[in-house]
C-alpha positions as CSV (number, residue, x, y, z in Angstrom):
1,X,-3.2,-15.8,-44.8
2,X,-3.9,-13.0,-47.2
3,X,-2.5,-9.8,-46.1
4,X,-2.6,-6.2,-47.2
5,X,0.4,-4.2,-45.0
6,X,-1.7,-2.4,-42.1
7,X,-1.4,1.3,-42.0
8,X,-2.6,2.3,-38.5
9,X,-3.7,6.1,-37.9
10,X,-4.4,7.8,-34.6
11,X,-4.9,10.8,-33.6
12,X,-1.0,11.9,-33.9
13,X,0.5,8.9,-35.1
14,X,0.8,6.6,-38.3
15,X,2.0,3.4,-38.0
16,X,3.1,1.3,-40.9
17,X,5.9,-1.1,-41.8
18,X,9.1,0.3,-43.4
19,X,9.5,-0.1,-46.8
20,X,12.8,0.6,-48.9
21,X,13.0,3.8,-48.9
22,X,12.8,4.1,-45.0
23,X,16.3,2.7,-44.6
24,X,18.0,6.0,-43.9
25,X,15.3,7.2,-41.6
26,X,15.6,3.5,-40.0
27,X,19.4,3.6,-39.3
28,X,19.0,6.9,-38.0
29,X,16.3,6.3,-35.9
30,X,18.8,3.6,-34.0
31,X,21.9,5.1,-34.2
32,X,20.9,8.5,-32.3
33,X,19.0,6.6,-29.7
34,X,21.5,3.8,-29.8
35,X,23.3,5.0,-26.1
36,X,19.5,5.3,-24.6
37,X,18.2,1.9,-25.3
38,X,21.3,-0.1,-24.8
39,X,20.1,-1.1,-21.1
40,X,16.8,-2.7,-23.3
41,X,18.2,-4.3,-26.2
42,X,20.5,-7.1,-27.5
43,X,23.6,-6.7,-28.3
44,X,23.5,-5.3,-31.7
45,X,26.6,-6.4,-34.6
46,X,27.7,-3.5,-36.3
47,X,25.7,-4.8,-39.5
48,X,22.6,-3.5,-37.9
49,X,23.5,-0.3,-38.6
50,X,24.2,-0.6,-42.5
51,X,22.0,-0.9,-45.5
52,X,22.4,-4.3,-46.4
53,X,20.8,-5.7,-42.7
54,X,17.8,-3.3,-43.3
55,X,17.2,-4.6,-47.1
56,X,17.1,-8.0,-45.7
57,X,15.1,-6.9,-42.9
58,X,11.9,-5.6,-44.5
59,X,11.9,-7.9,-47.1
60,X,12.1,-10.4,-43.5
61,X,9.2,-8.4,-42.0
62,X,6.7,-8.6,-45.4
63,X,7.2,-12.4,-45.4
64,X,6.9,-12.9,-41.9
65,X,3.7,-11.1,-41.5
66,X,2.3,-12.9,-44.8
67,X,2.7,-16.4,-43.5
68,X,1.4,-14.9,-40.1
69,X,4.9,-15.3,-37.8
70,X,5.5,-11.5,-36.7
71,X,4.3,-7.7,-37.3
72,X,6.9,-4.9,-37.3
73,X,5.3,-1.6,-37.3
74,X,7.2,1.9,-37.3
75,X,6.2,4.5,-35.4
76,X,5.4,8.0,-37.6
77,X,3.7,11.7,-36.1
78,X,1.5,12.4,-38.5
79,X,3.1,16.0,-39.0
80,X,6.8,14.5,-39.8
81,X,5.2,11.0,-41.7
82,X,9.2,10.3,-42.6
83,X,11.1,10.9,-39.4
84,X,10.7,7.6,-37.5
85,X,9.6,8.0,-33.4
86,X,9.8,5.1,-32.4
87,X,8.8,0.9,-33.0
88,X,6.5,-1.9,-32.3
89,X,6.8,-5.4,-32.7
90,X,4.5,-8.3,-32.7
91,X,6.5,-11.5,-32.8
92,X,5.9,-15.4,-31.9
93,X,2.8,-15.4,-33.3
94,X,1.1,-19.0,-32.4
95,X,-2.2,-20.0,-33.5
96,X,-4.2,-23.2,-32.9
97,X,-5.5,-23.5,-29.4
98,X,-3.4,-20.9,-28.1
99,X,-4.0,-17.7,-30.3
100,X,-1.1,-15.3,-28.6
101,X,1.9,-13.2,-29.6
102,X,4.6,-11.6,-28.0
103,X,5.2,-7.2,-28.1
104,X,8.4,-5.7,-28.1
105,X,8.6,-1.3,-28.6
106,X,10.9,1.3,-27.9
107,X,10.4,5.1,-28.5
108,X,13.4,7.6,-29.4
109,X,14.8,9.3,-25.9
110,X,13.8,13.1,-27.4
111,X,9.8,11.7,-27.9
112,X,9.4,10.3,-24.0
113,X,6.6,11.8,-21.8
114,X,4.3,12.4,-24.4
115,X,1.9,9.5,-25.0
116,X,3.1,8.4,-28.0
117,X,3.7,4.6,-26.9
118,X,0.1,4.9,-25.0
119,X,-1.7,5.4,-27.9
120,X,0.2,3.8,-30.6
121,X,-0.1,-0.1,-28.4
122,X,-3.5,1.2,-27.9
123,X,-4.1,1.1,-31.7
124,X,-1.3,-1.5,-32.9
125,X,-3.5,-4.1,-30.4
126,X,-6.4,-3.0,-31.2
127,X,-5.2,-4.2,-34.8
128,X,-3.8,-7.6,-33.6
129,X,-6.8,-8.3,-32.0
130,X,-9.5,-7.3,-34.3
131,X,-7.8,-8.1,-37.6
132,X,-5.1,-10.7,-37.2
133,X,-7.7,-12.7,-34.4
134,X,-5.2,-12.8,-31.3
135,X,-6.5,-14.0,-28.1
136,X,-3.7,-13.0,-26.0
137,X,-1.0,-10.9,-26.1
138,X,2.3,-10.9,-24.0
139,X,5.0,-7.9,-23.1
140,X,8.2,-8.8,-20.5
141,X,9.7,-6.3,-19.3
142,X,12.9,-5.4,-16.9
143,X,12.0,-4.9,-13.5
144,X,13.9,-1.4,-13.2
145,X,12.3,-0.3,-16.6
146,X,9.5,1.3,-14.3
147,X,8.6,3.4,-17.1
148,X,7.7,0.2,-19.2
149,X,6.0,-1.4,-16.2
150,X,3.7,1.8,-15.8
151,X,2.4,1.9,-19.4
152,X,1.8,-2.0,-19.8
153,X,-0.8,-1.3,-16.5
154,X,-1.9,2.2,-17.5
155,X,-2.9,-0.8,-20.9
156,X,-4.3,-3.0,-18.8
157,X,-1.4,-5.7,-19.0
158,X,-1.9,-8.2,-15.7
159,X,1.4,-9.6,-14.1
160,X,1.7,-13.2,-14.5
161,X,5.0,-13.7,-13.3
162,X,8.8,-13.4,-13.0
163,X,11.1,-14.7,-14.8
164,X,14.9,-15.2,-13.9
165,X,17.7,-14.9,-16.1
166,X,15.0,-14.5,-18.9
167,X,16.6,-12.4,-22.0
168,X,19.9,-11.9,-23.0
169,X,20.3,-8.2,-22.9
170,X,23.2,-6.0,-23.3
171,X,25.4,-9.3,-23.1
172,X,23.5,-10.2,-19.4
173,X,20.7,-12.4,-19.0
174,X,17.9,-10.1,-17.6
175,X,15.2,-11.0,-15.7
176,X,11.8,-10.1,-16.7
177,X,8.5,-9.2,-15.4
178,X,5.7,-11.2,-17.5
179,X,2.6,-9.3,-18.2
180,X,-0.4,-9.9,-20.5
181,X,-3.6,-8.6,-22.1
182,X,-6.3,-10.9,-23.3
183,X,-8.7,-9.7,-25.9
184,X,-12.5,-9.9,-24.1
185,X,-13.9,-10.4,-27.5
186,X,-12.3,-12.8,-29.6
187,X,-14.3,-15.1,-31.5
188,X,-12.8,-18.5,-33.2
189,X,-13.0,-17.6,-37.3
């Protein structure tokens, strides 16, 4: 798969990958919201927090999206294009006769409320469905995460199904509410 790094703009927001030099925005971005999106997240080791992960980590995201296995995108308002708002990322991809991935976001505590994850899935799908050809994507979330639950429907993400004892979160296996959103115009290519 040939790939140029997609830079997404919407009406406030820029979404791109991370490169180098957005480490330090990157580390901050996670260690003020750390407290708020423990309840949503893994367990992180107290590498995650350093240099070193993120070094490995972005050199990680570029080959995974070149050999078409993930897209991690950063979240940007255009006005502050270094201070990072928030993430998105597309992971699992599978091809052949299925043609889905998975989404995973979060958006820092101080930027709720204001539409920012509405319209940056709106575009960042819009991508994976007209440029990298998905059929189908998928987003679980935790049943008391209302707030997730209302923005995968205000999307138009149908419930499929719940899971038990689905994720590992926080150190306790979560279960999950499955949604998805199927693209209405996919052709094979």
């Amino acid at each position: 798969m040939k790939f140029k790094p997609p830079r997404i703009v919407t009406e406030r927001l820029l979404l791109r990958m991370a490169t180098q030099e957005d480490i330090p925005e990157i580390i901050e971005y996670f260690t003020e919201n750390k407290t708020y999106f423990t309840p949503f997240y893994p367990i992180w080791g107290n590498s995650f927090f350093t240099e070193e992960y993120w070094q490995l980590q972005l050199e990680m995201n570029l080959h995974e999206l070149a050999n078409d296995f993930s897209l991690r995108l950063f979240m940007f308002v255009k006005e502050n294009p270094k201070k990072i708002i928030g993430t998105i990322n597309f992971s699992n991809f599978v091809r052949g006769v299925a043609q889905y991935c998975n989404v995973g976001y979060g958006l820092a505590e101080a930027e709720q409320g204001k539409g920012y994850m509405t319209e940056a899935l709106q575009a960042a799908i819009a991508y994976i469905f007209k440029e990298l050809n998905m059929h189908r994507v998928m987003a679980n979330y935790i049943p008391h995460n209302r707030r997730s639950g209302n923005l995968l429907k205000r999307l138009g993400f149908v419930v499929e199904g719940y899971a038990r004892n689905y994720l590992l979160i926080n150190g306790q296996w979560e279960d999950h509410i499955l949604t998805s959103l199927t693209n209405p115009n996919w052709q094979p290519r």
